[in-house]
C-alpha positions, 0 to 999 in steps of 0.5 A: 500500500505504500507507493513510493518505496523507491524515493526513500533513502532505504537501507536494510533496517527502512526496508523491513519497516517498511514491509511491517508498516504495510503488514499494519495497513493491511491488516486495517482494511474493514471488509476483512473484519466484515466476514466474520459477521456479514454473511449471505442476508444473515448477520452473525453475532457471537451467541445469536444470528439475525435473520433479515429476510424476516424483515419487511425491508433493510436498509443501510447508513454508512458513514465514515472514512471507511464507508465506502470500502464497507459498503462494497463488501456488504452491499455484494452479502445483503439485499438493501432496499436503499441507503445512504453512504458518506464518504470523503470527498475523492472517495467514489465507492463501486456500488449500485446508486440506483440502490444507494445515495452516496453523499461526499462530504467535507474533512476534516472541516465539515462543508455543506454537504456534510449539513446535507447529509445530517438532514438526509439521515435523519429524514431517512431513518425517521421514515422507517416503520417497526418491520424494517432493519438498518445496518449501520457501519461507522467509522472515523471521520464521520464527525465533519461528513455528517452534521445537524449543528443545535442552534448555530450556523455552518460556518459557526460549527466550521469554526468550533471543528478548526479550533478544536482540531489545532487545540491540543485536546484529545478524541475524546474531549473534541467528541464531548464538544461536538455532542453537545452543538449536535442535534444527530451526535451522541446518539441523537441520530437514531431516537426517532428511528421506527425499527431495529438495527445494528451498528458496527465501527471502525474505531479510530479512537483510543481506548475504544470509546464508542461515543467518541466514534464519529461522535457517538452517532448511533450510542449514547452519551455519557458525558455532559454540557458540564464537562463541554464546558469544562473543556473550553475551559481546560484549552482556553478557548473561551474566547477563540470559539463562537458566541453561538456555541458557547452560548449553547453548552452554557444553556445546556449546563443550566438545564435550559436544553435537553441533555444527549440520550443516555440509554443504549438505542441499538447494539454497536460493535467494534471490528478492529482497532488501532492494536488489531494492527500493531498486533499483526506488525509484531507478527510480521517483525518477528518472522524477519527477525527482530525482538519486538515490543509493542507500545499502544493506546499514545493519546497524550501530548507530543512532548509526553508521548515522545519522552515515552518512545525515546525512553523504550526506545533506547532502554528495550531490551528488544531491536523494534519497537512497534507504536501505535495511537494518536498524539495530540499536537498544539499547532503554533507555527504556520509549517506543513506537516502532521502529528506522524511526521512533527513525531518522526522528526521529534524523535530523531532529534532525540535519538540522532545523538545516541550510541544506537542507530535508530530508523523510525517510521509513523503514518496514519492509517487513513494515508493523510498526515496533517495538512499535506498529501503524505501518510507520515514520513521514515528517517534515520539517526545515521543522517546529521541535520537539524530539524529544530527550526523546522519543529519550531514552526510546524514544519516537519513536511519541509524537513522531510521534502528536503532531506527525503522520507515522505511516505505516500499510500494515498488515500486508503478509505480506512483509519484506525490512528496512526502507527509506526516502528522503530529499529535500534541496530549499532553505529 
């Protein structure tokens, strides 16, 4: 899946990463953990099966950046009467439109597609009757491809998404924000739905957090307007989101507008995560040879996080290191760059002076890094420049168009955080 292998400096050490690297993106692709449960008209679950040709009519919701890739796979297993799918702009799923709506939204910024498919969801699901069924597959991304902002303006929820973005705050804490301006987030998409239905997710988030998928569109909500608040509060952006929304989650936090659901609607289940991957690279590093460790669930800050790997890094006993998660950076210059190249370039400043070589690799699963058409990027310590300036202003794409290792896979329609590896071998 990775494109441009010939145009990174390699060596034998960059090779092998970049072999347990494709291993982990392999590995992310949904439709191999559809199988599983999908099968002819029948869903299987662990203790029970749901037979659907016992409904009237079956419907389906794909929303996500895996939308695409998960209706190719299902759509070819069930009979739908109709559905709506979600994709990225770019995303062009091979599926019959005569049967499914496809609406490409805005990401990472919602757009006004993204409005209307909040509109077209809900009018959707409220027109279901008690003898149809919907399946839902959800996955990251789907938090700016679908919204129904509460009380304030497109252009408003644009703004609260950018700040959010450049924050510093985690999935989670963004997620929290996000469910209380929503009027489809936190599981308020399906409360009116008529009928049953399943949903199943990509996670994207650490620790599996179903309400912080896609924001929780088909869960519920265990957080409240309180601790919204609580976060503007914590990231100081008091006075960097709109009034509107400020507005909102005060009014929330006084009682004066109903809280998220707090009851489960339908059954979520979880496909594959960030570890589903990182466990299969472990798998893949061992067989070429190398004693390997695996450190997963990174949701901290950049500085922490890099401490970490740095720390495991040099102290391991083991010669790989396999990483996986998804580091929060606080965006103060005005560079190109994204959280998997800033921690290439982090580490290799931290490393570049250890009695160790070290090459090191991070990319996002979903092929996008930031703001620039680059997965991540892979270096190593043998090389002697310096990146600080470049770190300084946000500018780690720079560092790596200059110097080579930009990793290029496209866009990959999956996205289970970012992972990445680390060789130790001697001077």
């Amino acid at each position: 899946m990775i494109k441009n292998p010939s145009k990174l400096p390699l060596n034998h050490n960059s090779r092998d990463i970049l072999k347990i690297l494709n291993e982990g993106m392999i590995e992310s692709i949904p439709s191999t953990h559809l199988k599983k449960y999908i099968l002819k008209n029948k869903i299987k679950l662990p203790s029970s099966q749901i037979d659907l040709q016992k409904f009237n009519r079956v419907f389906l919701v794909a929303i996500g950046k895996s939308a695409g890739n998960m209706t190719e796979y299902v759509s070819k297993k069930i009979n739908f009467e109709s559905g709506i799918v979600v994709v990225p702009k770019g995303i062009v799923p091979k599926i019959d439109t005569s049967t499914f709506e496809v609406i490409t939204s805005g990401h990472p910024l919602p757009n006004h597609n993204s409005l209307k498919s909040g509109k077209s969801l809900i009018k959707f699901l409220n027109n279901t009757t008690k003898h149809d069924f919907v399946l839902f597959l959800i996955s990251g991304g789907g938090s700016a491809l679908s919204v129904l902002p509460n009380s304030i303006s497109l252009r408003d929820k644009i703004r609260v998404n950018h700040e959010l973005i450049r924050s510093g705050a985690n999935i989670n804490e963004i997620a929290c924000i996000r469910k209380h301006l929503s009027l489809i987030k936190g599981g308020r998409l399906i409360q009116k739905m008529n009928c049953n239905g399943i949903s199943f997710l990509v996670s994207d988030v650490i620790g599996d957090d179903i309400g912080s998928i896609a924001s929780g569109l088909t869960f519920y909500d265990k957080s409240t307007f309180s601790d919204a608040l609580r976060i503007v509060k914590k990231f100081s952006l008091e006075h960097k989101l709109p009034k509107s929304a400020l507005s909102v989650l005060k009014s929330g936090s006084n009682g004066e507008i109903p809280e998220t659901p707090k009851k489960l609607r339908i059954k979520n289940i979880i496909l594959l995560n960030n570890l589903t991957c990182l466990t299969k690279m472990k798998i893949k590093s061992k067989k070429l040879g190398y004693n390997t460790t695996i450190i997963s669930n990174i949701d901290r800050g950049i500085d922490d996080v890099t401490k970490h790997i740095v720390d495991v890094a040099i102290k391991s006993r083991n010669d790989c290191l396999v990483f996986g998660g998804e580091p929060t950076v606080n965006v103060t210059g005005n560079g190109k760059g994204g959280r998997n190249q800033e921690l290439v370039l982090r580490l290799y400043e931290k490393l570049k002076s250890n009695k160790y070589n070290f090459t090191i690799a991070s990319i996002g699963t979903d092929g996008i890094d930031g703001n620039t058409k680059f997965a991540g990027s892979i270096f190593s310590t043998e090389y002697k420049y310096d990146g600080k300036p470049y770190l300084k202003n946000n500018d780690s794409s720079s560092f790596f168009k200059k110097f080579g290792g930009l990793i290029e896979t496209g866009v990959t329609q999956n996205n289970v955080n970012d992972i990445g590896v680390i060789i130790r071998h001697s001077l």
